[in-house]
N, C-alpha and C positions, 0 to 999 in steps of 0.2 A: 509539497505534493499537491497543491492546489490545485483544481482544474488539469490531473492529471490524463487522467482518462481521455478527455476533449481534447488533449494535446496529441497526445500519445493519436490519437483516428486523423486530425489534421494533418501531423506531420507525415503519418505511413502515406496519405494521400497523395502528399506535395511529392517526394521523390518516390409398479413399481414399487417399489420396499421402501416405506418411511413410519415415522413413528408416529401416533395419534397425539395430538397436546389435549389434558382434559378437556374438553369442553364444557363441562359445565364451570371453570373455573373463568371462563371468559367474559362471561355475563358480568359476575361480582364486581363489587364496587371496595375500592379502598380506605373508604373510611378518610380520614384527616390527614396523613400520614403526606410524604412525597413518593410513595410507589407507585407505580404507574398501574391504571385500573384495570382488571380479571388477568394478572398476571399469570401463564399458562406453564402446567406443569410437564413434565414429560412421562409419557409411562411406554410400553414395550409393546402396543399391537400396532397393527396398522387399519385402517378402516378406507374405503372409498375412495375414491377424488371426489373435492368437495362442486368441477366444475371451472374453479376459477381462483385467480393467485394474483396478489397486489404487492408488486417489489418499487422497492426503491434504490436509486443508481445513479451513479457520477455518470457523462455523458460518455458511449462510446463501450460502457462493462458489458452489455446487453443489447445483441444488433438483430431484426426482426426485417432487413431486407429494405428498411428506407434509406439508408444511408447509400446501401449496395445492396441489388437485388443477389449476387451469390455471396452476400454476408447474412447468415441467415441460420441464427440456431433455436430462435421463437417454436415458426412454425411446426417446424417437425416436430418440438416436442407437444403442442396443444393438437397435432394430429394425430398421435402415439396416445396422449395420458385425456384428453379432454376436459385438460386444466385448461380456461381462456385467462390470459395473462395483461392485466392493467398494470402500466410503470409510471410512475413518476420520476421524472428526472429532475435531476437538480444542478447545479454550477458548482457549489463548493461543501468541503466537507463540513463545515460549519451549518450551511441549510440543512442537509441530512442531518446532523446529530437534533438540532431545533424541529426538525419534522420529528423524529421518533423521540421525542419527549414530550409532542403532542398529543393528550388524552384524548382527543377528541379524533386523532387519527389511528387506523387500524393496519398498517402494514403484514404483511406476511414474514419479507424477509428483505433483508436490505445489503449489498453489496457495499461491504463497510472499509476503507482504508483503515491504516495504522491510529490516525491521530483523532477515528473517531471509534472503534472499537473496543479500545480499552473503556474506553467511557462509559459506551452505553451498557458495557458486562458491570461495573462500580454502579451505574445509577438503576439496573434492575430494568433495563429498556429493552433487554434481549434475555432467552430463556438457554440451557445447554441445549446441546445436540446428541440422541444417540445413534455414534456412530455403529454400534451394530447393526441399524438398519440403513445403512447407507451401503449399496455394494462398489465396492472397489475406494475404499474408506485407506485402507491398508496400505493401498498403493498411492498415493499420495505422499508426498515428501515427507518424511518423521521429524526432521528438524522445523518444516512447517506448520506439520499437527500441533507442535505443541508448544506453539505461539501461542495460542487461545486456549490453553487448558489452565484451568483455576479449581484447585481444592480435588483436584481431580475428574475433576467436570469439564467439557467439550465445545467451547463456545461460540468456535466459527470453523468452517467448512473450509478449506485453503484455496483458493481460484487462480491466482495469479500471484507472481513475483519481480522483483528486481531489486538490483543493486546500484548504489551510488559509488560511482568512482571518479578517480584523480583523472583527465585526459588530457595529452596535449598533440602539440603538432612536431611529429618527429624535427620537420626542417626548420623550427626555429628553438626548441627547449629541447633541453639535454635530460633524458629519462627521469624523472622524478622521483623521490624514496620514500617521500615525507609530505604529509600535508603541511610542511613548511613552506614547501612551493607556491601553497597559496596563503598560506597565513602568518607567514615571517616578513615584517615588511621590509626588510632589506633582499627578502627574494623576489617579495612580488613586486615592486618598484620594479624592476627588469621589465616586466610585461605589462606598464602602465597601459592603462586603458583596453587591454586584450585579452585581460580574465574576463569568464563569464561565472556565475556562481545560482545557483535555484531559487528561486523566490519565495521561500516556503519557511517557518518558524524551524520545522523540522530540522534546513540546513543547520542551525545551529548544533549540532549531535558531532559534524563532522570539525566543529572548533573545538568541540569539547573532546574528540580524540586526538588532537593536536596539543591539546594543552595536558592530556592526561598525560602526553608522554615528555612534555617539559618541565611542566612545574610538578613535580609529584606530589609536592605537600600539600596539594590543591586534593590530591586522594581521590583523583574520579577512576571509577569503579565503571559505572553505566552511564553512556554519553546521555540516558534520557532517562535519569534519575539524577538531578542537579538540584543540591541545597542552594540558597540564594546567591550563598557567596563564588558557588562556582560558574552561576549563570551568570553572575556579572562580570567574572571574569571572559569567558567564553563571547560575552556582547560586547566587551572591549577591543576584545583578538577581533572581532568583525568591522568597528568603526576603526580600527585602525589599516585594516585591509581596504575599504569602503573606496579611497580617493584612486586605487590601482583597479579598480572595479569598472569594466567596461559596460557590461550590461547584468542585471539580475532574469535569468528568464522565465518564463510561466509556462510557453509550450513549447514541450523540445523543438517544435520546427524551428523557432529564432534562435535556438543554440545548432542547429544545423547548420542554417543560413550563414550566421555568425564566422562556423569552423570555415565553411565552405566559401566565404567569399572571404577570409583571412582578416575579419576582423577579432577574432577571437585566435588564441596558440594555447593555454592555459584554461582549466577550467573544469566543474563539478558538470559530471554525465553518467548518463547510463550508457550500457549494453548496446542498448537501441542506437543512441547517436554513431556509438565508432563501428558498426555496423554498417550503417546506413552509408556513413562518409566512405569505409573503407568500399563497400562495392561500387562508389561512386569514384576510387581510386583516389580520395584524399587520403595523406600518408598520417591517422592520427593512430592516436592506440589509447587505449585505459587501462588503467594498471590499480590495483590495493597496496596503497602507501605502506609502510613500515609497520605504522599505527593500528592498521586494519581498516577496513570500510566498513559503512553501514546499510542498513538493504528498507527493503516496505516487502509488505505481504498484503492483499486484498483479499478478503475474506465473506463468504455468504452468511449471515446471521438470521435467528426465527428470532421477529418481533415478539417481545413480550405479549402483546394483544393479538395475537395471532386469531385469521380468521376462518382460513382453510391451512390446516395444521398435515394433511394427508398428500395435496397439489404441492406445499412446499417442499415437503421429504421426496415428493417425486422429483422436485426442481432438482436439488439439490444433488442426487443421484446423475440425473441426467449431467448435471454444468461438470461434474468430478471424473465423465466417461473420455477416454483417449481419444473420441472423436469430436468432440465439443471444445475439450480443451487443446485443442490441436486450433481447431479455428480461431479461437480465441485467440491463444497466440500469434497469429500471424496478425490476425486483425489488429491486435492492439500492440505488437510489437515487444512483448514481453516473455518470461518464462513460463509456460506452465506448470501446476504444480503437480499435475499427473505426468512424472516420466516416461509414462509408456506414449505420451501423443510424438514420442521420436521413436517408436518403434514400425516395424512394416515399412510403410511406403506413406507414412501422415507427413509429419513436420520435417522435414530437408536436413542431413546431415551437418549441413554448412550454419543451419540457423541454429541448430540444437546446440553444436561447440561454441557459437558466439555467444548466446544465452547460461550457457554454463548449466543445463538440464540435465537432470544425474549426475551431477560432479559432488560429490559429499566432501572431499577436500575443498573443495570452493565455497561452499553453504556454509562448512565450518567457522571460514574468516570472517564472515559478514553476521555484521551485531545487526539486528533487525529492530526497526522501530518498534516503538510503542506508544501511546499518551501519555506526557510528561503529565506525574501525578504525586499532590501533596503525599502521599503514602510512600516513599520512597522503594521504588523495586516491586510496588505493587503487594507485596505480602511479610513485608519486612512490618509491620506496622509504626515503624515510623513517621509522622508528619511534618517533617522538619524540609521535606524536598518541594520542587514550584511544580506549578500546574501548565496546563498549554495556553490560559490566557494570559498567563505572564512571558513565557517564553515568548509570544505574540508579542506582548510589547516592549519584548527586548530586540525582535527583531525590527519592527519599527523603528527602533528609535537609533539603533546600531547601523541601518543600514538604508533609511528615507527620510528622518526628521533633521 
């Protein structure tokens, strides 16, 4: 999922009620510890806007009209709340998790992927959320709420979605059942050099629902809860695919490209790609293997060191509205996670069914990431499962060294 976002704007191209965080707890200092400094509580009123709001964002989550002057959901809200809004953007999700566990940096709220999320809720880098004070909280996808709940507590606002699936090209692959398709190598030999696969540590989740459903004894439970011995197995399944591996892609547009000029028939895609090619009248399709698929959620988080705690619950409010997440969606080419931005006359009937937005039978099938964490399952307290810098260097090594 690297460089998601940035891809996701490139390739669309090519074809208020919030809660107050103590403040006085923001000043404080941590003493010796590894917490991150005046870590901010939440309490239940709302106070002011503080004027101004400092997010942090993959390229493409947050458009203010430089990209595209009718891309534009900034303004309106800093001329509505008279929050003025400083971003930093970043390239990948590794810089962001590295910024917010800079003391020295004071973020508000950070538009967080899957495989930096989990983390910064483990290392005390993000604060909950109450959603009481967020309105239209509710309406937001319940399977996605409660991706980020911990202990009973709130931890990220749901922005956006999708899924990864199996795709191919009807006129040369015969329907697919199985992520065998791509990871049995006496299937994928058939499509030497014409799979395409994601570039991302993450892809590994989708070996590991391949294997869960062959070798049982291997016992995987959650494609992103992998003891050592099943990660190794899983980075096997990879180098052994590796030589039928056409390309690994980073922005959907080269797995556009790929489909669309037939170098690619087989291959890991979103939503977005068999979308794009199908209105483009390439004959492909994506499908949920046997095994199931896996999905991402993007999420808005309040910085631990939160500095306008009042501008962010307004952000937050505003980004969850059906008319914001309506733009979003198009812009970025993804689900939103407020069903209602396909209601009225916002997001187009035809994009809503390809995104699968309100489909609760579809949300069901898809295991949604998380950070692969020593902790297995996250609350299980075991410590016997691998972390994401290891999955990193099983993907390396499985699939470029």
């Amino acid at each position: 999922m690297r460089r998601r976002a940035t891809a996701r704007v490139k390739a669309a191209t090519a074809l208020a009620a919030a809660a107050a965080l103590g403040a006085a707890a923001l000043g404080a200092c941590s003493g010796g510890d590894d917490r991150p400094v005046g870590v901010a509580k939440v309490v239940s009123t709302l106070g002011p806007g503080e004027g101004a709001l400092n997010l942090l964002t993959l390229p493409g989550s947050v458009e203010s009209g430089g990209t595209d002057p009718r891309v534009d959901w900034v303004t309106p809200f800093q001329e509505r709340t008279g929050c003025k809004i400083g971003m930093k953007v970043v390239k990948t999700p590794e810089e962001m998790a590295g910024l917010m566990r800079d003391r020295d940096r004071r973020y508000d709220g950070v538009a967080a992927p899957p495989e930096v999320a989990g983390r910064l809720v483990e290392e005390d880098q993000v604060v909950p959320i109450n959603p009481d004070l967020v309105d239209g909280y509710k309406k937001l996808e319940p399977k996605l709420r409660k991706l980020l709940e911990r202990d009973g507590k709130h931890y990220g606002l749901p922005y956006v979605w999708g899924s990864n699936l199996l795709m191919y090209d009807t006129r040369a692959v015969p329907p697919p059942a199985s992520w065998a398709a791509l990871f049995d190598p006496g299937q994928a030999r058939r499509y030497t050099g014409k799979i395409v696969m994601r570039d991302s540590p993450l892809a590994i989740a989708e070996a590991a629902l391949y294997l869960g459903g062959r070798q049982r004894k291997l016992k995987i439970r959650d494609p992103y809860s992998l003891t050592p011995a099943q990660l190794a197995a899983a980075g096997r399944v990879l180098a052994r695919q590796r030589p039928y591996v056409g390309e690994y892609w980073d922005l959907p547009a080269d797995a556009v490209s790929a489909f669309a000029g037939g170098r690619a028939v087989l291959g890991q895609a979103w939503p977005y790609h068999a979308d794009v090619l199908n209105r483009a009248a390439r004959p492909v399709q994506g499908v949920i293997p046997a095994e199931g698929a896996t999905g991402w959620m993007d999420a808005w988080m309040i910085g631990a060191r939160v500095q306008h705690p009042n501008c962010m619950y307004q952000w937050l409010q505003w980004t969850a509205s059906p008319d914001v997440q309506q733009q979003v969606a198009e812009w970025t080419g993804v689900a939103p996670a407020n069903p209602q931005a396909c209601s009225g006359d916002r997001l187009k009937t035809g994009f809503c069914a390809a995104y699968h937005v309100g489909d609760r039978g579809y949300l069901n099938k898809i295991v949604f990431a998380h950070a692969p964490s020593k902790a297995c399952g996250g609350g299980s307290g075991k410590k016997d499962c691998t972390d994401y810098a290891e999955w990193t260097r099983t993907w390396i090594q499985a699939t470029k060294a």
